[in-house]
MIBA-476276 format. One line per field, with one value per residue: residue number from 1; residue in three letters; x, y, z of N, C-alpha, C in turn. Coordinates in nm, 3 decimals, padded with zeros to 5 digits. Example, Ala and Ser with C-alpha at 12.3 -4.5 7.8 and 13.67 -1.06 7.14 Angstrom:
2
i 1,2
aa ALA,SER
npx 01.319,01.285
npy -00.569,-00.225
npz 00.780,00.708
capx 01.230,01.367
capy -00.450,-00.106
capz 00.780,00.714
cpx 01.320,01.290
cpy -00.330,00.003
cpz 00.780,00.787
! end
This chain:
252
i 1,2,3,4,5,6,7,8,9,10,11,12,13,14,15,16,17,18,19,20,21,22,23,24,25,26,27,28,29,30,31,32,33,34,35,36,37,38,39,40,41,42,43,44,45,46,47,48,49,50,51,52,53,54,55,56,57,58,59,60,61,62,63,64,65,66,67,68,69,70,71,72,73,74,75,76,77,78,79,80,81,82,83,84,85,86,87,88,89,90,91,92,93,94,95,96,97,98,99,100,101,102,103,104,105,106,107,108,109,110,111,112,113,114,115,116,117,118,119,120,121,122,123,124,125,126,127,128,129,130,131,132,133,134,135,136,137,138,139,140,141,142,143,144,145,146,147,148,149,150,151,152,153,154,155,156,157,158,159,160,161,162,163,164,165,166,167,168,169,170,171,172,173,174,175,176,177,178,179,180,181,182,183,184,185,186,187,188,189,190,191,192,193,194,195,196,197,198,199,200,201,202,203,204,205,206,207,208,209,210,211,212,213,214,215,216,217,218,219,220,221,222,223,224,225,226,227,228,229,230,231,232,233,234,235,236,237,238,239,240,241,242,243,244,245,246,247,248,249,250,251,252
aa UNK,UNK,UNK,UNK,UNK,UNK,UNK,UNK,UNK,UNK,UNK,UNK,UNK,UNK,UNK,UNK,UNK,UNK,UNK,UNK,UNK,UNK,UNK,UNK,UNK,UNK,UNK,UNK,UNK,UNK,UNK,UNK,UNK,UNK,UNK,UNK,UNK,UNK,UNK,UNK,UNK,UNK,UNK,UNK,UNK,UNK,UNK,UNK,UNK,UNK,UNK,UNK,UNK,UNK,UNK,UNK,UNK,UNK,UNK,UNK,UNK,UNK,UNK,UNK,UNK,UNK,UNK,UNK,UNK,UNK,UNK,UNK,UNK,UNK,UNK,UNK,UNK,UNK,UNK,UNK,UNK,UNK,UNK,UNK,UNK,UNK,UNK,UNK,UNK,UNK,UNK,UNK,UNK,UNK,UNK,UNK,UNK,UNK,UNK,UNK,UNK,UNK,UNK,UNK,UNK,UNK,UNK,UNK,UNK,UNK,UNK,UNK,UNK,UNK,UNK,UNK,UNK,UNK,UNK,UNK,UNK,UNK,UNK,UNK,UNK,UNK,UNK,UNK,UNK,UNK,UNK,UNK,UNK,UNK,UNK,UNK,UNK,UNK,UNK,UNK,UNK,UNK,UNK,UNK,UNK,UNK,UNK,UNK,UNK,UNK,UNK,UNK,UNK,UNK,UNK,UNK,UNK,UNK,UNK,UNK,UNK,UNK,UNK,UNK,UNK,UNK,UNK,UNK,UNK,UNK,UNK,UNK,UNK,UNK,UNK,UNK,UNK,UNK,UNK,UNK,UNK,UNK,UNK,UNK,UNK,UNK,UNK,UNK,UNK,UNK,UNK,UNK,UNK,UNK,UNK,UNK,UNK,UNK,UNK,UNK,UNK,UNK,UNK,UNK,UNK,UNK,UNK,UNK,UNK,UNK,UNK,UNK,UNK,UNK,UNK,UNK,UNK,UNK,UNK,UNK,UNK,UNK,UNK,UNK,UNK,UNK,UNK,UNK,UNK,UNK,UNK,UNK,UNK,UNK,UNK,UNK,UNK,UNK,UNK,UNK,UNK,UNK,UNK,UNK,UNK,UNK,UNK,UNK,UNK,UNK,UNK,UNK
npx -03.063,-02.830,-02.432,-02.305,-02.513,-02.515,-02.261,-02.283,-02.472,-02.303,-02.171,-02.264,-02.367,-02.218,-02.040,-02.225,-02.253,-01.954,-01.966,-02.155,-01.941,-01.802,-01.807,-01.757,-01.463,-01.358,-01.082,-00.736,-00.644,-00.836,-00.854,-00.630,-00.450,-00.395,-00.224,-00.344,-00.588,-00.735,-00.638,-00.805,-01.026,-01.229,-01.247,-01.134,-00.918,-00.668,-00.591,-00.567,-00.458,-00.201,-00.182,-00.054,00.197,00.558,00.553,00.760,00.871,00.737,00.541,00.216,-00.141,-00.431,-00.730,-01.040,-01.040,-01.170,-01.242,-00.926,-00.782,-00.649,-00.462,-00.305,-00.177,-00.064,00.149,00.251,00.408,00.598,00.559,00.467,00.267,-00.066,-00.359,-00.713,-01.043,-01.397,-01.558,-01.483,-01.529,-01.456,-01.186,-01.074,-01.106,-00.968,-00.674,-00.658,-00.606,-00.409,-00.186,-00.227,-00.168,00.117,00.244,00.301,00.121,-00.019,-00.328,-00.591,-00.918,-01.090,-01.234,-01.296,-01.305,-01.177,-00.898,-00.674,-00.391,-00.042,-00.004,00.138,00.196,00.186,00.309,00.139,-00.206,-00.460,-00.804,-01.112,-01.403,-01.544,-01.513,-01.752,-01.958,-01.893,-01.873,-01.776,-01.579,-01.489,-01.402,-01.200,-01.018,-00.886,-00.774,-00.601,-00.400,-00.324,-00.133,00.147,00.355,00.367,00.285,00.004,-00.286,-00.576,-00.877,-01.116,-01.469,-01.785,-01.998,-02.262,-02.405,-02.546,-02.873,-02.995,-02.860,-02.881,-03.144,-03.136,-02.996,-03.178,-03.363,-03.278,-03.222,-02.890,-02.592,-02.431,-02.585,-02.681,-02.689,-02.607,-02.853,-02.787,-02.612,-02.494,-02.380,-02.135,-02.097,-02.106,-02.178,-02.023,-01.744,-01.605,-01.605,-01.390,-01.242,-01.161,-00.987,-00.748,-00.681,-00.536,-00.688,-00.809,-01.007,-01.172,-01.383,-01.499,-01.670,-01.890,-02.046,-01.970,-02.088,-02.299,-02.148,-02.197,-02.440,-02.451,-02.278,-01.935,-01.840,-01.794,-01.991,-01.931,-01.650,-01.649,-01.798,-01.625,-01.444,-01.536,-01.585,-01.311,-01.234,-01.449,-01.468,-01.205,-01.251,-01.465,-01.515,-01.643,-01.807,-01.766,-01.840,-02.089,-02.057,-01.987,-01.809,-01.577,-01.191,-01.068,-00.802,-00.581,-00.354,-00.118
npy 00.169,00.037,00.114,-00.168,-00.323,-00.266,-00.327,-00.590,-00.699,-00.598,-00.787,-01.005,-01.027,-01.011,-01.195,-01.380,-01.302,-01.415,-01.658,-01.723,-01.680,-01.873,-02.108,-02.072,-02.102,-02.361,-02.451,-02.377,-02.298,-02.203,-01.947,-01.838,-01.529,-01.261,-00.959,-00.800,-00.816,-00.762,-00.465,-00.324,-00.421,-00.207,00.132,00.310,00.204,00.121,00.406,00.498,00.323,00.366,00.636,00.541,00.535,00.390,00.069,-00.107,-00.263,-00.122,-00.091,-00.173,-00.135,-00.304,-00.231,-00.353,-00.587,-00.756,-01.007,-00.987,-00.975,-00.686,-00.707,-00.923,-00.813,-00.573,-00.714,-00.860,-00.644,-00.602,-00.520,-00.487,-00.641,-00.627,-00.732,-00.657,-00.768,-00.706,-00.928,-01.241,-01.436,-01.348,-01.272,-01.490,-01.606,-01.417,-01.524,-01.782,-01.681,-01.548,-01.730,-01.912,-01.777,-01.752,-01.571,-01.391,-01.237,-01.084,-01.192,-01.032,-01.075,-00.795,-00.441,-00.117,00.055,00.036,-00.032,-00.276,-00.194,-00.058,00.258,00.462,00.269,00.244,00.291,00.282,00.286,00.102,00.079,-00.026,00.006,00.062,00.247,00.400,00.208,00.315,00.457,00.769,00.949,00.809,00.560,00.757,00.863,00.670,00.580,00.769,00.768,00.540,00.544,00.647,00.931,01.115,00.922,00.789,00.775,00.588,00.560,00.413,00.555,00.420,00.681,00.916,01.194,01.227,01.257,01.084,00.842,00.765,00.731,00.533,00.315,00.245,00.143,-00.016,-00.352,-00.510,-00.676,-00.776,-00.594,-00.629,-00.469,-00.345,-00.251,00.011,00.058,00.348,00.589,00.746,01.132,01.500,01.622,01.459,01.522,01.735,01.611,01.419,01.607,01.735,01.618,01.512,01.731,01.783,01.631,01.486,01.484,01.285,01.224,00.960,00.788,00.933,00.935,00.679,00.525,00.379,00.130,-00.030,-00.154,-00.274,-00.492,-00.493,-00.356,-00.193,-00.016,00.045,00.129,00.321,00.535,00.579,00.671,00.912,01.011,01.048,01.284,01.458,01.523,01.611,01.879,01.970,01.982,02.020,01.832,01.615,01.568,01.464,01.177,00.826,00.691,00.764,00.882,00.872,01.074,01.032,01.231,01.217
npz 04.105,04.323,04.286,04.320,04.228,03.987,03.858,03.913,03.715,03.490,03.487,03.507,03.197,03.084,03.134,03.017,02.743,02.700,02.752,02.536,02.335,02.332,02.217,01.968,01.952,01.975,02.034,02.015,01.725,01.667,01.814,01.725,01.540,01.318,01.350,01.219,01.182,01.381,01.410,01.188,01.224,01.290,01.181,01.330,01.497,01.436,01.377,01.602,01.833,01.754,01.871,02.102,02.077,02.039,02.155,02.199,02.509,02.726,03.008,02.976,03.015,02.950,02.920,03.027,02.891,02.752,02.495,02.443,02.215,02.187,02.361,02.326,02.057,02.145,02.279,02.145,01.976,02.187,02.428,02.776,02.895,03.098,03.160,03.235,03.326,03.425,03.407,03.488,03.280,03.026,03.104,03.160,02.887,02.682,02.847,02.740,02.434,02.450,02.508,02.283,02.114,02.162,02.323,02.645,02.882,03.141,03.346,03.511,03.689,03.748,03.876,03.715,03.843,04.060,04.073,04.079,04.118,04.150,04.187,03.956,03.767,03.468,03.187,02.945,02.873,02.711,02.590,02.499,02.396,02.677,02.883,02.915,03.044,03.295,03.586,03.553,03.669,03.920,03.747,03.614,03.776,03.925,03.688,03.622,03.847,03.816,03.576,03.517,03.533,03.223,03.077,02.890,02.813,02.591,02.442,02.347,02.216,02.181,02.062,02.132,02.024,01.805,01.644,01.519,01.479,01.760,01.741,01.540,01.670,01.868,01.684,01.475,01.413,01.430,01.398,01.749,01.922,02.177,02.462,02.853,03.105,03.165,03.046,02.884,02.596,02.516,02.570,02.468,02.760,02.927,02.869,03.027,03.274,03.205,03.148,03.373,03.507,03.309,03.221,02.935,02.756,02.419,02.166,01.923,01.649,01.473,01.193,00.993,00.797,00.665,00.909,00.825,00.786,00.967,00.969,00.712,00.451,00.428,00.160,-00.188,-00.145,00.130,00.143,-00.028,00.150,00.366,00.237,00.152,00.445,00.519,00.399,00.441,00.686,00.715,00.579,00.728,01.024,01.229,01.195,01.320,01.521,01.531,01.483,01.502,01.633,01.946,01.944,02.236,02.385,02.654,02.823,03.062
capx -02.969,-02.693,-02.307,-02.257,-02.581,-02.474,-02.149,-02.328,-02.560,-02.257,-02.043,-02.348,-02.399,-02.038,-01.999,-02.324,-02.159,-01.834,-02.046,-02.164,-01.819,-01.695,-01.874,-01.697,-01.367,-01.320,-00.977,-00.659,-00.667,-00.926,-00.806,-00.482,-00.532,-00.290,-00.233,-00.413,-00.712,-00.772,-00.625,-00.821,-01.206,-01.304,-01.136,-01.071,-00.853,-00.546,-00.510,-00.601,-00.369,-00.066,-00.184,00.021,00.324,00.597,00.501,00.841,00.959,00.703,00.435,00.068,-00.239,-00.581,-00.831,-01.148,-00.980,-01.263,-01.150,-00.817,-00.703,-00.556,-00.353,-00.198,-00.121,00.036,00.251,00.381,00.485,00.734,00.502,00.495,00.105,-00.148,-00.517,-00.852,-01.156,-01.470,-01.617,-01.395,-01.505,-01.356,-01.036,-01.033,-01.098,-00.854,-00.541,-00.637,-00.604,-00.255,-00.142,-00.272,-00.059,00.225,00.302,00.262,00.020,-00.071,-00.451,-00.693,-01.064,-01.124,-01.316,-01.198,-01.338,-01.131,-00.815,-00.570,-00.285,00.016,00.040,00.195,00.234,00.182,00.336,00.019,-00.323,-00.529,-00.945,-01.225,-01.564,-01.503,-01.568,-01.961,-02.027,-01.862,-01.860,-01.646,-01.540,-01.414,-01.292,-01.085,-00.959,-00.801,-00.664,-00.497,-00.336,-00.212,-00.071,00.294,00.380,00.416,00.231,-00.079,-00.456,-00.621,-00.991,-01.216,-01.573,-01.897,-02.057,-02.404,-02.457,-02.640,-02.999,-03.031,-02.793,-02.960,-03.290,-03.080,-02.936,-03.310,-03.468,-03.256,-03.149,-02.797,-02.497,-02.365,-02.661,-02.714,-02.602,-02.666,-02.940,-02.707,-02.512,-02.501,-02.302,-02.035,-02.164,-02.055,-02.164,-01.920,-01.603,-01.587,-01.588,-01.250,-01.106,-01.110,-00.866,-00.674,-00.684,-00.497,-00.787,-00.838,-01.158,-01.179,-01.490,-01.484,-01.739,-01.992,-02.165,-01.967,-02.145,-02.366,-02.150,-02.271,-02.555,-02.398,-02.169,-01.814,-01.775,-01.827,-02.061,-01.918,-01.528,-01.695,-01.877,-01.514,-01.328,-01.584,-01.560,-01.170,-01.219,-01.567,-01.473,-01.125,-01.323,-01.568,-01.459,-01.718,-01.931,-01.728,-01.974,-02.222,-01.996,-02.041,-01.742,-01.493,-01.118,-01.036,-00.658,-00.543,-00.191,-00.098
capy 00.058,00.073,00.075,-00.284,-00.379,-00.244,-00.393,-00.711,-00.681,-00.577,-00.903,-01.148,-01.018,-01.011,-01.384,-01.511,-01.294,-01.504,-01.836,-01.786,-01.656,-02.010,-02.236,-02.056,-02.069,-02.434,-02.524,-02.311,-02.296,-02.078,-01.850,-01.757,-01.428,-01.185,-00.811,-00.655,-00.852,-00.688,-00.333,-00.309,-00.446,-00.078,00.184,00.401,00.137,00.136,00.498,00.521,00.240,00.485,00.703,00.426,00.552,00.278,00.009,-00.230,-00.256,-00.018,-00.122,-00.149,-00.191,-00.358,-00.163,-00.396,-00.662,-00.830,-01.138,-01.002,-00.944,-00.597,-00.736,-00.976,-00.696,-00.528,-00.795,-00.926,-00.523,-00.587,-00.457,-00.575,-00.644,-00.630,-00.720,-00.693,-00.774,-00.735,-01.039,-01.359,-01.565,-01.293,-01.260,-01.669,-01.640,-01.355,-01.623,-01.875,-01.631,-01.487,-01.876,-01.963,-01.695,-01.746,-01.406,-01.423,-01.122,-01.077,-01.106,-01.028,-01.021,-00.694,-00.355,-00.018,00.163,00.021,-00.106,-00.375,-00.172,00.017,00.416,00.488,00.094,00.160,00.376,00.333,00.232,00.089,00.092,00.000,00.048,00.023,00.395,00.420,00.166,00.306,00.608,00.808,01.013,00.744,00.528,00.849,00.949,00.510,00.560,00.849,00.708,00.387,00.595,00.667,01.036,01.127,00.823,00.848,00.647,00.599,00.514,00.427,00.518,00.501,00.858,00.989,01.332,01.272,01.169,00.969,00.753,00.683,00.670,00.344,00.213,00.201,00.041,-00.073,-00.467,-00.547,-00.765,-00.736,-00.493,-00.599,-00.394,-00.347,-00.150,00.140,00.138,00.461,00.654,00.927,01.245,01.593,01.660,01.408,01.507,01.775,01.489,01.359,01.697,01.774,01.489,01.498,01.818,01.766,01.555,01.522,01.389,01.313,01.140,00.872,00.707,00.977,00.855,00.535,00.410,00.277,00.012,-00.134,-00.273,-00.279,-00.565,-00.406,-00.354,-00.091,00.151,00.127,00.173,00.510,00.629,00.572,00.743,01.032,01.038,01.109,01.444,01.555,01.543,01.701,01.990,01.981,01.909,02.077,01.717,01.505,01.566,01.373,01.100,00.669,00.679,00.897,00.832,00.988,01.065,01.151,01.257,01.248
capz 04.112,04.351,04.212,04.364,04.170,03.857,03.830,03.906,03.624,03.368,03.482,03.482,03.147,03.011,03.125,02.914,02.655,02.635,02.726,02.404,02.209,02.393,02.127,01.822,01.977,02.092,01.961,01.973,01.566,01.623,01.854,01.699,01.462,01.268,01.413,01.090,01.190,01.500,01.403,01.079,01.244,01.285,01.102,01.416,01.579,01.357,01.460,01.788,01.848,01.703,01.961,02.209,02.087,02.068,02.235,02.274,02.664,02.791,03.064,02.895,03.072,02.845,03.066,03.039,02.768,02.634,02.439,02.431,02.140,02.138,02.454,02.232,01.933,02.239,02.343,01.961,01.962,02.281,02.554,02.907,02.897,03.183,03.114,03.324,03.280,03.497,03.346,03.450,03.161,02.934,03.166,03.066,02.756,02.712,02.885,02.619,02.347,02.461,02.505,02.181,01.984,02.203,02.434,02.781,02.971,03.311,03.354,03.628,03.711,03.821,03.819,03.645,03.930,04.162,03.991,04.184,04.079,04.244,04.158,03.846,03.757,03.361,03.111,02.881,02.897,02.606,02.601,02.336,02.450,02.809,02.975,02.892,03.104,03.462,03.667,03.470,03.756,03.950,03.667,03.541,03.938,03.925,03.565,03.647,03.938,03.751,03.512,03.519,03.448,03.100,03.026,02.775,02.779,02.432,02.469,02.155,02.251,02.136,02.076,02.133,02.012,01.700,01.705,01.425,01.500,01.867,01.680,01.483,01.767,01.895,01.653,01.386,01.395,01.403,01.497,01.858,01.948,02.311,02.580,02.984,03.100,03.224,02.943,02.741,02.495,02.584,02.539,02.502,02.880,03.009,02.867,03.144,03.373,03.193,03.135,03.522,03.558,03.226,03.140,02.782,02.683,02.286,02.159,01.807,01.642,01.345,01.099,01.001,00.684,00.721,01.035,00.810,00.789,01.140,00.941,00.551,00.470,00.380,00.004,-00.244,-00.067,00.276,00.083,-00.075,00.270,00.418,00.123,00.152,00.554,00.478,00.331,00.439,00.829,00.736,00.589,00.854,01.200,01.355,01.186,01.427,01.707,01.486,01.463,01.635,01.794,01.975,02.048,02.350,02.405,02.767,02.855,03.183
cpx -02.840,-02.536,-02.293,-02.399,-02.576,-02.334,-02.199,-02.400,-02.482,-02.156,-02.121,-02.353,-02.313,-01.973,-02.096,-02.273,-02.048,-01.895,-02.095,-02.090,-01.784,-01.667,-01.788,-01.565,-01.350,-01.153,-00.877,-00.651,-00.737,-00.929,-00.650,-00.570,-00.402,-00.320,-00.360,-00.569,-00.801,-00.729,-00.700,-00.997,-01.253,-01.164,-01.070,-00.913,-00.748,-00.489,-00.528,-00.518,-00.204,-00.035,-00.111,00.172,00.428,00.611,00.633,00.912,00.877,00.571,00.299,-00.002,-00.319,-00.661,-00.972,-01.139,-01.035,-01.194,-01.033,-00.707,-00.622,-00.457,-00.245,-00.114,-00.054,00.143,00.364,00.440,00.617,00.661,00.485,00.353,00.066,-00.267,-00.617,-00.964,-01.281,-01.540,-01.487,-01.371,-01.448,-01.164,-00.979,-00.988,-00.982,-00.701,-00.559,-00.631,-00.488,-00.201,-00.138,-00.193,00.026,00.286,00.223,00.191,-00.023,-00.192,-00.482,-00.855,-01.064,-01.196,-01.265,-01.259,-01.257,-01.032,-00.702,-00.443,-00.211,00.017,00.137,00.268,00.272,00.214,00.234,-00.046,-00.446,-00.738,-01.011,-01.355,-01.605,-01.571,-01.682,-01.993,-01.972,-01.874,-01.723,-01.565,-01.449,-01.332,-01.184,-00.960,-00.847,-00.717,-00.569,-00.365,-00.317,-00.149,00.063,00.217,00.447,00.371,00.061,-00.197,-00.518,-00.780,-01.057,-01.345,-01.714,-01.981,-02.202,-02.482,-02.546,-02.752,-03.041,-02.970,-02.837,-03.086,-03.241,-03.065,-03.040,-03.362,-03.401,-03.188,-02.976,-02.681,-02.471,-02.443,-02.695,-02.657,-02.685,-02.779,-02.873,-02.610,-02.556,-02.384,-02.256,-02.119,-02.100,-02.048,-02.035,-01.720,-01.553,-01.534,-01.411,-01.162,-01.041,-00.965,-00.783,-00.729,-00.668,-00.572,-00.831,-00.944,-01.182,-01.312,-01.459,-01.626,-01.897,-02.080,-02.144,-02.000,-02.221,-02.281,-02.148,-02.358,-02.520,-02.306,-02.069,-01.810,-01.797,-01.873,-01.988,-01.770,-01.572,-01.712,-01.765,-01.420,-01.393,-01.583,-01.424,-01.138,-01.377,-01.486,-01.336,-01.162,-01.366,-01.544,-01.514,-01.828,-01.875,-01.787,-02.069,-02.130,-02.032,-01.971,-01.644,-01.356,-01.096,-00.864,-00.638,-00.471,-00.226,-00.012
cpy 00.103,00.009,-00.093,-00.387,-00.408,-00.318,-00.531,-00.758,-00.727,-00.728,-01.017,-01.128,-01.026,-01.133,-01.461,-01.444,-01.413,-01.669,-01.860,-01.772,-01.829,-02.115,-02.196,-02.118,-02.225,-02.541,-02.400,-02.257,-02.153,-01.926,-01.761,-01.632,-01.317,-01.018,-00.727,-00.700,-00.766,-00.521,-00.305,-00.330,-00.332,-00.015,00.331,00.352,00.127,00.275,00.540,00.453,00.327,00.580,00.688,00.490,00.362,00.204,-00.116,-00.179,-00.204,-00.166,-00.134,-00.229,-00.186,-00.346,-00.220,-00.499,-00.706,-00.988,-01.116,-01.021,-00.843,-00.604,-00.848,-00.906,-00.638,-00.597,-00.839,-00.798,-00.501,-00.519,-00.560,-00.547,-00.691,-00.574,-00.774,-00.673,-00.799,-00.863,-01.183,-01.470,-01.511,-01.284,-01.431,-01.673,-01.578,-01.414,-01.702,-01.826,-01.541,-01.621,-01.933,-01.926,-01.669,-01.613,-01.474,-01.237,-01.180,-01.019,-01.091,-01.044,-00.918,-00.541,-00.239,00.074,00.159,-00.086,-00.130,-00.367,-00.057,00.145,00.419,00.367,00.072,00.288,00.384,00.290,00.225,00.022,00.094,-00.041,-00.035,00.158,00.391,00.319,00.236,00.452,00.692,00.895,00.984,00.657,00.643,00.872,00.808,00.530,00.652,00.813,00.562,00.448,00.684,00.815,01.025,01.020,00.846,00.720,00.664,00.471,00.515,00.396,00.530,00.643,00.887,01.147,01.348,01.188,01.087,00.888,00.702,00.676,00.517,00.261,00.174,00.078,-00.046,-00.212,-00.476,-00.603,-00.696,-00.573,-00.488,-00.542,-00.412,-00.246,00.001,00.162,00.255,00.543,00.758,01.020,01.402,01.614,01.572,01.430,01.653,01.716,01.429,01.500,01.745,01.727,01.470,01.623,01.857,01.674,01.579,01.430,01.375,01.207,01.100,00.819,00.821,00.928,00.713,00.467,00.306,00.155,-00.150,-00.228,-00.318,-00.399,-00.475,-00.443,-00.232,00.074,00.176,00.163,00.274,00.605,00.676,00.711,00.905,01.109,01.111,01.239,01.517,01.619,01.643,01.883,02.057,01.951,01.920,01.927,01.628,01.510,01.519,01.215,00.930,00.668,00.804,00.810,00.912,00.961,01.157,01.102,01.253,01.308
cpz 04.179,04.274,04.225,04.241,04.005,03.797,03.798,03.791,03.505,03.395,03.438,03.275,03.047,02.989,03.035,02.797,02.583,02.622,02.599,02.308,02.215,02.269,02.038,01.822,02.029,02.061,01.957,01.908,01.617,01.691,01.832,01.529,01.426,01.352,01.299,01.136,01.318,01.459,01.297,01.085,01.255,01.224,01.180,01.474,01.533,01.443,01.562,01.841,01.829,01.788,02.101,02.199,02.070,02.193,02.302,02.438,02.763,02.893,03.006,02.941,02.973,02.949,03.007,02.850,02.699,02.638,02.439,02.331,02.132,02.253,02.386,02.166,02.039,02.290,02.243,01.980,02.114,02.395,02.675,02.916,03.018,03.168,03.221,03.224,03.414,03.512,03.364,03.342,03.076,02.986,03.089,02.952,02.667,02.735,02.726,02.526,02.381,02.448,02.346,02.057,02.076,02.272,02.559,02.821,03.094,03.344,03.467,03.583,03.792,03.777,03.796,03.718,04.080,04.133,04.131,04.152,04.142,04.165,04.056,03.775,03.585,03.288,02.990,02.904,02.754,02.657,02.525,02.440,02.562,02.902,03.006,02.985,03.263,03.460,03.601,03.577,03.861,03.872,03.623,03.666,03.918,03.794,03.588,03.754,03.901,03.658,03.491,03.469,03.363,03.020,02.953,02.828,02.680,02.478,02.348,02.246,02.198,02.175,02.108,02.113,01.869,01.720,01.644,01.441,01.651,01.827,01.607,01.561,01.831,01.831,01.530,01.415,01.351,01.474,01.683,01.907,02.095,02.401,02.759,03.020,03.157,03.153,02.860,02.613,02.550,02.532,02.595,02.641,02.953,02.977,02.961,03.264,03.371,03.229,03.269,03.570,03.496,03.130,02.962,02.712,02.542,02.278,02.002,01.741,01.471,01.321,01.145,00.873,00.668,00.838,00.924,00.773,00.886,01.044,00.771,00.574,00.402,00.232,-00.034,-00.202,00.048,00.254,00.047,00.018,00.286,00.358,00.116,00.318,00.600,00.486,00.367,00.590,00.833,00.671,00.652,00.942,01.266,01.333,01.232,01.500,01.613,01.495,01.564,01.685,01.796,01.985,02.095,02.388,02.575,02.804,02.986,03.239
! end
């Protein structure tokens, strides 16, 4: 599959995505949403988010925005927000969900391999499971070069180094399970790839006995996994490379 094919693939596939968020969402009401709601849906994203540094006045690019929520949470915090999305119906959907909770952002449709932005345009850059799908080599070469010096990128990504957990993701049923056929999971081999380019690259990995709450509803057990993930992983650090996701921190 050539690059031009692949892109094509992840946009067609990104727009029947939102075609079907559309239906939930068809009323303002329903697109307005508190900060905790969005920093608090995974339990990486709170501090990975921290990793932003303060956020009032500064430039902040939403590198592949989605729906657009954490470009909002960036904007209530005083940030001068700028959000893409490969997928135009998410870039849409994205406007009506900055509109909706009142901040203004500056979106685009566009691709994170070939960003429509001037040389050092953004003093940070925010990312949730965005990387894994592109050329990391060229997406990293464009982020770097939108990235102000002294300016920071905070990436939350899914992981792939343990095997039971891509034996789940195989076969086990659960929400928001579809992906593109060229999507994969970061993986030790590729953070070479980043460090070339952002040398000071940190990589830290979250939810090792609490993944299971991908398929658990949140109560009891997946509050214990959590509470035991706390203190096993600060024991153990070397059991972050088993871990579902990574955040990736790179200074520039």
């Amino acid at each position: 599959m050539t690059a031009r094919d692949r892109l094509a693939v992840e946009q067609e596939f990104h727009d029947f995505q939102c075609g079907q968020r559309a239906a939930d969402f068809p009323f303002d009401d329903a697109l307005r949403f508190t900060d905790d709601a969005y920093l608090d849906h995974e339990t990486w994203i709170r501090p990975a988010f921290a990793l932003l540094g303060p956020l009032d006045g500064r430039r902040v690019l939403d590198y592949g925005c989605g729906h657009g929520m954490a470009a909002v949470v960036m904007a209530r915090a005083g940030a001068r927000v700028t959000a893409f999305d490969l997928s135009p119906g998410y870039a849409d959907e994205a406007r009506h969900r900055a509109r909706a909770n009142g901040v203004s952002i500056h979106l685009a449709a566009a691709d994170g391999e070939r960003l429509p932005f001037a040389d050092g345009a953004f003093d940070c850059v925010w990312g949730n499971a965005v990387l894994h799908h592109l050329d990391l080599n060229k997406a990293a070469r464009e982020l770097r070069r939108v990235l102000a010096p002294g300016g920071v990128a905070v990436f939350c990504e899914p992981w792939g180094e343990n095997p039971l957990l891509t034996l789940a993701r195989r076969c086990l049923p659960y929400p928001g399970k579809g992906h593109t056929p060229d999507e994969t999971p970061l993986r030790l081999r590729h953070l070479p790839i980043l460090r070339e380019i952002f040398p000071r690259l940190e990589c830290e990995g979250w939810q090792f006995l609490s993944m299971a709450r991908r398929v658990l509803r949140p109560g009891k057990i997946t509050a214990g996994l959590e509470w035991c993930d706390e203190r096993l992983l600060r024991l153990a650090p070397s059991l972050r490379r088993f871990c579902r996701y990574v955040v990736l921190t790179l200074p520039h």
